[in-house]
N, C-alpha and C positions, 0 to 999 in steps of 0.2 A: 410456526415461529421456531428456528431455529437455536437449539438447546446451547444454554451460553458455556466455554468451556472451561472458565475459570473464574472466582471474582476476589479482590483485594480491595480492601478497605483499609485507606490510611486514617487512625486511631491515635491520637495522644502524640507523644513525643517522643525522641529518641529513635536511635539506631540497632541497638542488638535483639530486641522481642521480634520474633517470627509468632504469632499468635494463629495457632491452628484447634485449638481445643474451645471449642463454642461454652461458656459460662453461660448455663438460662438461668432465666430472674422470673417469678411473680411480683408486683408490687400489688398493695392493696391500700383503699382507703375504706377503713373501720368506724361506725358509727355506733353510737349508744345514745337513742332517744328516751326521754322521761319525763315524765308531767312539770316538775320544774318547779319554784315558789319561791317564797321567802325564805332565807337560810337561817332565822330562828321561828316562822310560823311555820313553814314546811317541814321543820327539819325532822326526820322518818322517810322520809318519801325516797324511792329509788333513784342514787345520786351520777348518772352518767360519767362523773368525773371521777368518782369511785372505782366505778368499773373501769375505767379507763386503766387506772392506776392498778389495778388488780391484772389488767389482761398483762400489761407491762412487766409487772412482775411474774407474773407465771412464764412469759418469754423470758426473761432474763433467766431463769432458772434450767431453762433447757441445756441439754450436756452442751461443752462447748463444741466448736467445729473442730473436728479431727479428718487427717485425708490418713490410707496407708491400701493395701491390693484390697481389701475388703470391706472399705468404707470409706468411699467420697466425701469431701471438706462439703461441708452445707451449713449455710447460716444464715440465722433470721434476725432483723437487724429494725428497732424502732426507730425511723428514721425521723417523724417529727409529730408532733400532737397539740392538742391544745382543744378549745369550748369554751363555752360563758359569757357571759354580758355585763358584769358588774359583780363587785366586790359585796354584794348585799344579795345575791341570788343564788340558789341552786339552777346549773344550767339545766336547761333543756335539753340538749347533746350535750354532747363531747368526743373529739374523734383522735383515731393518731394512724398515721402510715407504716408501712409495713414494709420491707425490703426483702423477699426469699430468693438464698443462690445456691445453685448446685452445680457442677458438670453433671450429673447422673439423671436422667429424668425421671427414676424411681425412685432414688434419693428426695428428689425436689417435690413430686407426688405425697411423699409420704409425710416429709414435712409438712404438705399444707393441709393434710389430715392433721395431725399434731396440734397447727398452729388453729384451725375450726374448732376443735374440743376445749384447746384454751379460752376463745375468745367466748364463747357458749359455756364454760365455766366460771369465767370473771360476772356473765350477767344472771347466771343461776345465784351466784355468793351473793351478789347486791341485794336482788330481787327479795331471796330468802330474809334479809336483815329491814325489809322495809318494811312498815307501818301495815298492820292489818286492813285489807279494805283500800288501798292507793294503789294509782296503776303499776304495773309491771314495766319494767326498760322493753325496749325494743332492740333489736339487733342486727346492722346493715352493713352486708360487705358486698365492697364493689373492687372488682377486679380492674385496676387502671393499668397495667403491662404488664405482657406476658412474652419471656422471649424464648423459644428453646436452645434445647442444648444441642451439643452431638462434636464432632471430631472431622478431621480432614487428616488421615492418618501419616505419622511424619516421612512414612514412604513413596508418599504421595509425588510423582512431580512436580505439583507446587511447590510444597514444602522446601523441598529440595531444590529446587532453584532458588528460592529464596533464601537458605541457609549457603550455596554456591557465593551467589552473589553478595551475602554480609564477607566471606570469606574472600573474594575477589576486592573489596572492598578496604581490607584491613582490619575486617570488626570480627567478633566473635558472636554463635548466632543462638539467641536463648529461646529455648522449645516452649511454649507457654499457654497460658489460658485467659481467659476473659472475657466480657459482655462485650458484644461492637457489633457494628452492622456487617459483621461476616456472618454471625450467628443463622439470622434467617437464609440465605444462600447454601449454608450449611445442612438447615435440617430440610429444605429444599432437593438434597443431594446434588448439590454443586459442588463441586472442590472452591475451595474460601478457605483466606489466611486477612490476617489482618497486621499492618506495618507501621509501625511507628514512623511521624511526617519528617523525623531529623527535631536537633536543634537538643534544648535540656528544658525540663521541668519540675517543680517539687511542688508538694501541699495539695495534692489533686483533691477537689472539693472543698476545699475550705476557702476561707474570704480570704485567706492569704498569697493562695494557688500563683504561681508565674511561670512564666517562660522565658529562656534566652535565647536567641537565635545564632546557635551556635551552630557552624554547619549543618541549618537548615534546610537548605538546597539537596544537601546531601541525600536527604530523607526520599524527595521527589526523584532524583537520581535511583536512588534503589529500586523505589517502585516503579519506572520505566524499564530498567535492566530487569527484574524478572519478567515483567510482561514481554520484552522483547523473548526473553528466553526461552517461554509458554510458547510465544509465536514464530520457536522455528529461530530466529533472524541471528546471524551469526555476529 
């Protein structure tokens, strides 16, 4: 099979992001299992909600993200949680998600060392405070994405066609980073950029999130003119 010579992934919205710097992510869903009861006959018993609240807080505690030549931006991010069956029970689990980003993949590595010691810290505290003699929390992580990182260096032909053709264009071209399905092609060793489709948007992820279709066309435009570019075609 014939090794492919380029790939572009059109990502989100808008015109000026040339996106060549691959953002990896781990996500995790985190679980704390515990025998579980009545919330005044159990109450002692190792409370998974507890630790939940405990792992939370020791992530929130972490230095915040800083980028500069000697330390890539990295952040870990609780993106939702929740457990329990009733206003009257200590749950049985309780879980919450997890969002880890780096460019660096030593950076992102070391984090998730970091963020293990927290979560196996939050269940050693609970544990230590329970009831002499009741079981122990348990403690489950599961790896739900995993994306790497890596770069398509902006002297890249790619790049550079694509930063030609914002500038053919009338636009100005923003050198940038991000998670998108350029990522894998990237740590692949394919040359991969990823292009905004045209048009405008704000609130990306929230229930408010929109789009206008403002010189959307446009977006599809560009990514045909670089590809023509890649291929030669005058």
């Amino acid at each position: 099979m014939p090794q492919p010579v380029a790939f572009i992934a059109l990502d989100g919205a808008g015109l000026e992001r040339v996106i060549h710097r691959a953002l990896g992510s781990k996500r995790y869903h985190v679980t704390f299992r515990g025998p579980g009861g009545h919330s005044w006959a159990a109450f002692g018993v190792a409370n998974p909600a507890n630790a939940v609240g405990r792992a939370a807080a020791l992530l929130a505690d972490l230095p915040p993200p800083a980028a500069n030549s000697s330390r890539p931006r990295t952040t870990c991010a609780v993106v939702r949680l929740g457990g329990g069956t009733g206003l009257n029970s200590i749950p049985q689990e309780a879980w919450l998600d997890l969002d880890l980003r780096s460019e660096d993949p030593h950076a992102l590595a070391q984090l998730d060392v970091t963020l293990r010691a927290a979560l196996e810290r939050a269940a050693d505290d609970e544990n230590r405070r329970r009831t002499a003699g009741t079981p122990a929390l348990r403690l489950e992580l599961q790896l739900v994405g995993d994306r790497p990182s890596g770069i398509t260096p902006r002297a890249h032909p790619l790049v550079q066609a694509a930063v030609a053709v914002n500038h053919a264009l009338g636009r100005d071209a923003e050198l940038a980073s991000a998670s998108t399905d350029a990522n894998v092609a990237i740590a692949l060793g394919i040359p991969a950029i990823a292009l905004g489709a045209g048009g405008k948007a704000g609130d990306a992820h929230l229930a408010t999130e929109w789009y206008e279709n403002v010189e959307g066309a446009l977006g599809v435009v560009r990514a045909l003119l670089v590809t023509a570019t890649m291929a030669g075609v005058e």
